[in-house]
KELO-658880 format. One record per residue (C-alpha): residue number from 1; residue in three letters; y, z, x. Coordinates in steps of 0.001 Angstrom, whole numbers. Layout:
% residues N
+-----+-----+---------+---------+---------+
|   k |   r |   north |      up |    east |
+-----+-----+---------+---------+---------+
| NUM | Ala |       Y |       Z |       X |
...
+-----+-----+---------+---------+---------+
This chain:
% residues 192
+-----+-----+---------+---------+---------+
|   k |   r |   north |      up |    east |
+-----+-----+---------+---------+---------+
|   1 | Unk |       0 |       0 |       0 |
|   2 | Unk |    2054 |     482 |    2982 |
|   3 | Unk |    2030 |   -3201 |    4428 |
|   4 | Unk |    3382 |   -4169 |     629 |
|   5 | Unk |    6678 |   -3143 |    1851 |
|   6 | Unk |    6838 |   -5037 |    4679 |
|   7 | Unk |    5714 |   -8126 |    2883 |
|   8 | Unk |    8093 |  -10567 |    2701 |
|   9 | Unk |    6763 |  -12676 |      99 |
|  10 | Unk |    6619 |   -9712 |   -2357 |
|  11 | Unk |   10240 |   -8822 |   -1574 |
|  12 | Unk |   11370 |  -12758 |   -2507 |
|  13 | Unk |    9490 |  -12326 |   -5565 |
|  14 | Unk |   11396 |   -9018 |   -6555 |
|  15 | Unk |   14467 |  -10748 |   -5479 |
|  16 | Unk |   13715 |  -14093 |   -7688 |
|  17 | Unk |   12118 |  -12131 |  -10423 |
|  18 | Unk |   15197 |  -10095 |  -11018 |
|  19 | Unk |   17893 |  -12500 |  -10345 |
|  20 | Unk |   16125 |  -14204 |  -13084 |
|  21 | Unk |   16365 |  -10832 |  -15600 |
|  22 | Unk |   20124 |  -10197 |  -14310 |
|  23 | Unk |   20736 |  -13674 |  -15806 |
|  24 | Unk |   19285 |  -13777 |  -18800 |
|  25 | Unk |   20760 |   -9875 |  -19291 |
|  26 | Unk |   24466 |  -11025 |  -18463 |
|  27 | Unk |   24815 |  -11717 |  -22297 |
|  28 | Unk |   22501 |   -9966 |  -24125 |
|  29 | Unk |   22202 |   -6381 |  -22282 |
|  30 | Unk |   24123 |   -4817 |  -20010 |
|  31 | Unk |   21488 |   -1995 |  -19644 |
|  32 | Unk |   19122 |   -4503 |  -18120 |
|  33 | Unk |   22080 |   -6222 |  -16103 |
|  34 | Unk |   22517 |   -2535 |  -14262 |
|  35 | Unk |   18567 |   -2424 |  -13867 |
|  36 | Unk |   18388 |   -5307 |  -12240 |
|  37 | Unk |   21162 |   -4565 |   -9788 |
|  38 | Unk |   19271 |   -1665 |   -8912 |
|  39 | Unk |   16252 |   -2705 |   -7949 |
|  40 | Unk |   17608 |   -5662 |   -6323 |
|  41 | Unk |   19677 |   -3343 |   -4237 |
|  42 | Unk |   16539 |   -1122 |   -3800 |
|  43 | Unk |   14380 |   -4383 |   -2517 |
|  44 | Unk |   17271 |   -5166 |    -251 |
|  45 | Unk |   17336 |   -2008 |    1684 |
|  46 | Unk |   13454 |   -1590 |    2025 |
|  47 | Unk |   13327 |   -5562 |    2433 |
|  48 | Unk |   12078 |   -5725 |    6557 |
|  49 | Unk |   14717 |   -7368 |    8744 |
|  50 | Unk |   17960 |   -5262 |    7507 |
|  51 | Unk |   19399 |   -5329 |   10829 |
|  52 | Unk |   19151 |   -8916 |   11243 |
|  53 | Unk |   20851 |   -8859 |    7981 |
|  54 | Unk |   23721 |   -6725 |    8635 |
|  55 | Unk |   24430 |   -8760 |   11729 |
|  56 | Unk |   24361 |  -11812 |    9441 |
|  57 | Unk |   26996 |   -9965 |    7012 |
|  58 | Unk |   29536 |   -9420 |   10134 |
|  59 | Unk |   29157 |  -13400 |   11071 |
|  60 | Unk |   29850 |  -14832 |    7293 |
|  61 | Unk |   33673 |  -13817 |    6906 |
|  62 | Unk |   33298 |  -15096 |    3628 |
|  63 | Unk |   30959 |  -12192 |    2529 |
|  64 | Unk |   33941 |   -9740 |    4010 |
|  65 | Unk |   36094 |  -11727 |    1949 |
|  66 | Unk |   34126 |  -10798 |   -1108 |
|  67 | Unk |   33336 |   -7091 |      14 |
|  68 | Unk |   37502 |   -6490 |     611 |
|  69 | Unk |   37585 |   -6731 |   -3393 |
|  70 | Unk |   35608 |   -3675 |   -4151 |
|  71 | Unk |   36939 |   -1600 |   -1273 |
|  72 | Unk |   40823 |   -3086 |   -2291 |
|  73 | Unk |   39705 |   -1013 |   -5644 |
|  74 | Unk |   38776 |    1608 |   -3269 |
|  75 | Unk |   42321 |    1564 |   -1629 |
|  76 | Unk |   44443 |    1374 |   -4350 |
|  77 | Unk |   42760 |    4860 |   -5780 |
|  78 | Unk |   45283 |    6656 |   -3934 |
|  79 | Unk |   48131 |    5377 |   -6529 |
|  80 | Unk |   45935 |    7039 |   -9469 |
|  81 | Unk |   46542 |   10718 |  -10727 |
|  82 | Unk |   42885 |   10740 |  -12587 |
|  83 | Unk |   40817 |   10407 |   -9879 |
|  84 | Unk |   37833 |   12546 |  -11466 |
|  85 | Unk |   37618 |   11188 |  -14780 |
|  86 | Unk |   38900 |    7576 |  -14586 |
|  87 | Unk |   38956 |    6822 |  -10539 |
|  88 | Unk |   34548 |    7369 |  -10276 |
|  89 | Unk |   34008 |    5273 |  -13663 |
|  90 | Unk |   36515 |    2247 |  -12631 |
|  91 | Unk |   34160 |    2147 |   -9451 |
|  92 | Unk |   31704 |    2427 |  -11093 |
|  93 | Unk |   32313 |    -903 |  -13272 |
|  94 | Unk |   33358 |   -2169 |  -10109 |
|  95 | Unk |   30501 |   -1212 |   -8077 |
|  96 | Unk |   28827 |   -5086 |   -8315 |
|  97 | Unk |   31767 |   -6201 |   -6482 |
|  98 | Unk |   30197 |   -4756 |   -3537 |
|  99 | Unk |   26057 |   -5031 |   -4495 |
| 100 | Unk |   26038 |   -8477 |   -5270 |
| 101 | Unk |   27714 |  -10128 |   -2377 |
| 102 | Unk |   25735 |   -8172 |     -30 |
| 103 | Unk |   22659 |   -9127 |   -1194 |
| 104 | Unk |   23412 |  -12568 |   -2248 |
| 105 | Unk |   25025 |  -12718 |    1286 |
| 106 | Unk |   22548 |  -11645 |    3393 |
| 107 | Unk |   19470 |  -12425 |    1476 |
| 108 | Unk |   17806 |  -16413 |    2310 |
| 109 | Unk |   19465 |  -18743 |    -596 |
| 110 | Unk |   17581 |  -19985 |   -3613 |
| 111 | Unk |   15846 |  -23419 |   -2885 |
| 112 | Unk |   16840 |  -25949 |   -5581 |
| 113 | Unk |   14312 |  -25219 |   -7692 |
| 114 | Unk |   14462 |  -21699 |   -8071 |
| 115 | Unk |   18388 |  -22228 |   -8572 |
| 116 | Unk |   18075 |  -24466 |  -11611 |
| 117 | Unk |   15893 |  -22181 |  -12870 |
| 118 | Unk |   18095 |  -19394 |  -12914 |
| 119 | Unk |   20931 |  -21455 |  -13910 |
| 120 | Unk |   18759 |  -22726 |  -17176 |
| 121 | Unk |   17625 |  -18937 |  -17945 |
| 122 | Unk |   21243 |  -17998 |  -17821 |
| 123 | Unk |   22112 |  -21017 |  -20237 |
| 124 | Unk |   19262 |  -19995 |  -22694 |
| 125 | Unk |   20545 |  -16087 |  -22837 |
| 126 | Unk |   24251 |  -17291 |  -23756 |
| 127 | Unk |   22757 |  -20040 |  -26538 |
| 128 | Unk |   20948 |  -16706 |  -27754 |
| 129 | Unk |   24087 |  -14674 |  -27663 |
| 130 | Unk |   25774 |  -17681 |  -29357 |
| 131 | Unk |   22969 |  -17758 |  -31940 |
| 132 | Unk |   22834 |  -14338 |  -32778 |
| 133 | Unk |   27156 |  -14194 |  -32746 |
| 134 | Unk |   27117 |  -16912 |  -35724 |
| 135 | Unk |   24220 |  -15505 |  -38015 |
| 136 | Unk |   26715 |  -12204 |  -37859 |
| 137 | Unk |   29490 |  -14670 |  -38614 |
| 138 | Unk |   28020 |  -16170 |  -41403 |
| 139 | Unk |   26867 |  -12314 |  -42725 |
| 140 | Unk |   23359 |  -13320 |  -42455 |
| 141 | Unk |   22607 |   -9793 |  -41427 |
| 142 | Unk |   23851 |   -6121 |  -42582 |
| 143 | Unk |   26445 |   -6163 |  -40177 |
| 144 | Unk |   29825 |   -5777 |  -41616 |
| 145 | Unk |   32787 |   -8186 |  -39636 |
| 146 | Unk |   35878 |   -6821 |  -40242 |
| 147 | Unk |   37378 |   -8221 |  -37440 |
| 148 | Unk |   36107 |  -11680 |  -35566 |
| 149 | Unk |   36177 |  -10228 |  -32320 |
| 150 | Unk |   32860 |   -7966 |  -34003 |
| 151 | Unk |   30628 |  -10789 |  -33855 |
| 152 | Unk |   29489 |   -9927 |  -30553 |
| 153 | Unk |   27399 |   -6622 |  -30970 |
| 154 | Unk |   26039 |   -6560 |  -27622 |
| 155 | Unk |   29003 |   -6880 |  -25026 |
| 156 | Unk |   32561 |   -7398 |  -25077 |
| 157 | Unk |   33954 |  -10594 |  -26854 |
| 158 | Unk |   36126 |  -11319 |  -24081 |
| 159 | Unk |   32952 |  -10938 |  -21635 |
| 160 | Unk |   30866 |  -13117 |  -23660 |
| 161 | Unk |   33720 |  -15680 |  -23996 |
| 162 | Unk |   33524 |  -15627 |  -20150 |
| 163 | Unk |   30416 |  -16255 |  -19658 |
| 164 | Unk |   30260 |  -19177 |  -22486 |
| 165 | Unk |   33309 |  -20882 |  -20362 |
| 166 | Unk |   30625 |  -20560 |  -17598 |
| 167 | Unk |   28082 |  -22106 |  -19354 |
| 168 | Unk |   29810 |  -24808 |  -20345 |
| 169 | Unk |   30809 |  -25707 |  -16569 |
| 170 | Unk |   27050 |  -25497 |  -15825 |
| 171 | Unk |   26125 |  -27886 |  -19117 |
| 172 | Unk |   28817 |  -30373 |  -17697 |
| 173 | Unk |   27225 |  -29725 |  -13975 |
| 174 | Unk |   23786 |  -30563 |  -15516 |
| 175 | Unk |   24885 |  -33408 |  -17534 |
| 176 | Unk |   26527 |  -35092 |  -14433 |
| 177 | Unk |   23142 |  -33860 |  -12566 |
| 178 | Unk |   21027 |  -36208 |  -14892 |
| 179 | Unk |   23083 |  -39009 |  -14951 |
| 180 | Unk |   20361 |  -40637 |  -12922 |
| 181 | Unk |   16738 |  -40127 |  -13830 |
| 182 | Unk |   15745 |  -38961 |  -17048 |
| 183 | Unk |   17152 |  -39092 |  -19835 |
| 184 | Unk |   16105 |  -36877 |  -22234 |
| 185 | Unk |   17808 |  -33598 |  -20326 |
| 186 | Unk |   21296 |  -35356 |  -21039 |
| 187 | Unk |   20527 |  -35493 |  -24797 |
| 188 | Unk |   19644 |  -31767 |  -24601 |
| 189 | Unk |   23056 |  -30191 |  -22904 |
| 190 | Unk |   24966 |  -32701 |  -25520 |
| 191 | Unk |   23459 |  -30591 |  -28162 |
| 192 | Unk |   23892 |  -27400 |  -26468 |
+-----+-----+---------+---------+---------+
């Protein structure tokens, strides 16, 4: 059980396995979303080779780039006079502004492949979200709308907007993709 940890192939597995669930949770549960992070942070720091990739994170300035966000948050802490109640949970929104770029940074990238396939999970999650935001539109459930912006149960409107806008820039990415090839994937992001 011991040489599981230093496999290597395990630890890409973990890492594509919940990439995969932090996708398809972005719209639809942000209880899974902060699972995911976890254990992809967890499978990061037990993942063999960390000092190789802490040397890489000091030679890609653009992963410092990324980093200086969070710790800008950090910073700025000193202008707040709620430090215990407010300064810990604004962190603590803010703490994927550090996670993700490390790992994502330092980890080996996603072949093509396993990229589209996130990418295509992702879009499937936000056509769900979409789904279930007009059947509580249309009052197709018990849910009561008094306001539009109440159509989206799970997460914040203005989140969910967000990551729509994003799916629509990956739809027009994939329908520029298949302009050679196939056909029949350009007929399905049209309908999408």
């Amino acid at each position: 059980t011991f040489r599981l940890v230093f496999d290597i192939n395990l630890h890409r597995r973990i890492f594509l396995i919940f990439t995969v669930l932090l996708a398809a949770a972005l719209p639809l549960s942000p209880f899974t979303v902060s699972v995911s992070q976890f254990i992809l942070a967890g499978n990061w720091l037990i993942e063999p080779n960390l000092r190789k990739r802490i040397n890489l994170l000091f030679s890609r300035k653009s992963i410092l780039l990324l980093l200086s966000i969070f710790f800008i948050h950090v910073i700025w802490l000193i202008n707040t006079d709620n430090i215990i109640p407010f300064a810990f949970h604004d962190l603590k929104i803010k703490a994927p502004l550090l996670v993700l770029p490390l790992i994502y940074g330092t980890s080996a990238p996603f072949n093509k492949r396993e990229l589209n396939f996130i990418f295509h999970t992702y879009l499937l999650s936000c056509l769900v979200a979409i789904l279930i935001s007009i059947v509580i539109y249309f009052n197709l459930t018990n849910i009561e709308v008094t306001d539009i912006r109440e159509i989206s149960p799970i997460i914040s409107h203005i989140r969910l907007s967000l990551l729509i806008v994003l799916a629509a820039y990956l739809i027009i990415y994939f329908f520029i993709l298949y302009q050679e090839g196939l056909i029949w994937p350009k007929y399905i992001y049209v309908v999408i």
